[in-house]
N, C-alpha and C positions, 0 to 999 in steps of 0.2 A: 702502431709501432711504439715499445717503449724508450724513454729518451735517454740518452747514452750520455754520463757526466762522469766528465774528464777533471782531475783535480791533481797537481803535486804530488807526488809519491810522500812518502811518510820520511825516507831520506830530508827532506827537504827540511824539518825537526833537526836535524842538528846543526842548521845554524843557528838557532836556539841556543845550542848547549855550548856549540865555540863562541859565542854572540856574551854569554855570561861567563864564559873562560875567562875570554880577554878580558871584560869589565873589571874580574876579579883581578885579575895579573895588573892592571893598571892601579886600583886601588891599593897593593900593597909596594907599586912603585910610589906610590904620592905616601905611604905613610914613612918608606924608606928618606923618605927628603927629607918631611918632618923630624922624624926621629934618625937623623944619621949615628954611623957607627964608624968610629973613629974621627980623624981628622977631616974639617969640611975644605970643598973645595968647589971654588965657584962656578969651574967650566964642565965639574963632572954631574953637580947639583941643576945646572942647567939642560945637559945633556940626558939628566933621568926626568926631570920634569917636561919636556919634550916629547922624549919617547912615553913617559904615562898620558899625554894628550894625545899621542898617534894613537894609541891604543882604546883609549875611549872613543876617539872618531873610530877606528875600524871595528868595535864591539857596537855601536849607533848603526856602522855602514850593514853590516850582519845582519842586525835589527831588522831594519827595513825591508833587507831584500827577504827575509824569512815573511816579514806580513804582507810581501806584496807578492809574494808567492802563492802564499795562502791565503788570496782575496783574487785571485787567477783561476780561472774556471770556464772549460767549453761544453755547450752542451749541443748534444747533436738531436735535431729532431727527425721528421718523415725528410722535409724537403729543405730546411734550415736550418744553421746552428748558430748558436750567441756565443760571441766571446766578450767572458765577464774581464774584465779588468781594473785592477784600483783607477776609480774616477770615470771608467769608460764602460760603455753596453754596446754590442753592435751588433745587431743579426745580419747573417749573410745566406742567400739563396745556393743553394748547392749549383744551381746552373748560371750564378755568376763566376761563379770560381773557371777561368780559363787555363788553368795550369797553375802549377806547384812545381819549384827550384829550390833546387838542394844546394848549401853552399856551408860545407860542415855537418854544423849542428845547426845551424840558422834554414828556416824553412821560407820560401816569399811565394806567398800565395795572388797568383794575375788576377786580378778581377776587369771587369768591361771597362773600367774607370779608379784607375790607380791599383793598387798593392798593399798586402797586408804579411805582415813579417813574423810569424812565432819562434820565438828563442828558446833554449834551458833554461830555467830556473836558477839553479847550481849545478855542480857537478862533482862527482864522486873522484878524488883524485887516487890512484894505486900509483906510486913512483912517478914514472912519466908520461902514462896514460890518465887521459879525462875523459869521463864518462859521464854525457848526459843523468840528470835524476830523472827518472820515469813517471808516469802518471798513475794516478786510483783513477781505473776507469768499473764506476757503480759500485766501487771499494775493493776491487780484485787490481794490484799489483801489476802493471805491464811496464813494459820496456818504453823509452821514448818515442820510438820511432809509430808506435801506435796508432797516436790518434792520426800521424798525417797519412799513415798507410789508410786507415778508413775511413777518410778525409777524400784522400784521392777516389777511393773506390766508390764514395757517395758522388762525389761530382765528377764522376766516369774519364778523371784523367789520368794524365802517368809523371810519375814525380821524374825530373829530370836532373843530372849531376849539374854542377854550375849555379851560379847565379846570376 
């Protein structure tokens, strides 16, 4: 059997692209303080140098969550699969897995001895809907819900609403 590897959809690149928005957006607030226009003023100068720092931290916070997205990786073998994680490796037996609970987008996987949680990555916002990002499963495009649907079906359980 060959082995089935699950990676972040390609979505998952544009926090990439807002991750250097913001960078940029902040950079020409800090030149705005520098070089003001008009009359300066101290609470409004403080008030943009501020917000250029929130912005730098949330273009950093972006950052990271893009590379820890994309160093996230499962792979499903005959009878086990690994979940790569920044910092982390764990193989799990398809016959430890005693069930799988749904609560959202958050998946908690029962094992004989504790529990293992997979999250979203990001998510795709349209208005006021959020939509999990999907996975490259062997680089074909699926939905999120994928890998735990053949997750469940490898360790012959049934995904359950709830957490």
């Amino acid at each position: 059997m060959e082995l089935i590897r699950y990676k972040p959809g390609e979505a998952v690149r544009w926090l990439e692209s807002g991750a250097k928005d913001m960078l940029r957006d902040a950079k020409k607030k800090g030149k705005q303080i520098m070089h003001p226009q008009g009359e300066r003023n101290i609470g409004k100068d403080l008030a943009q140098a501020a917000g250029a720092v929130m912005d730098v931290g949330k273009s950093a916070l972006a950052e990271l969550r893009r590379r820890q997205a994309e160093a996230t990786e499962y792979v499903l073998g005959e009878a086990s699969f690994e979940m790569m994680r920044p910092g982390s490796l764990r193989t799990l037996t398809y016959a430890s897995i005693q069930g799988i609970a749904k609560d959202g987008d958050k998946y908690t996987l029962a094992l004989e001895r504790g529990a293992v949680t997979i999250r979203p990555h990001a998510y795709i916002v349209a208005g006021r809907v959020r939509v999990p990002v999907g996975w490259s499963r062997n680089g074909l495009e699926v939905p999120y819900e994928v890998l735990l649907d053949e997750l469940a079906a490898r360790c012959k359980v049934s995904i359950t609403e709830g957490g």
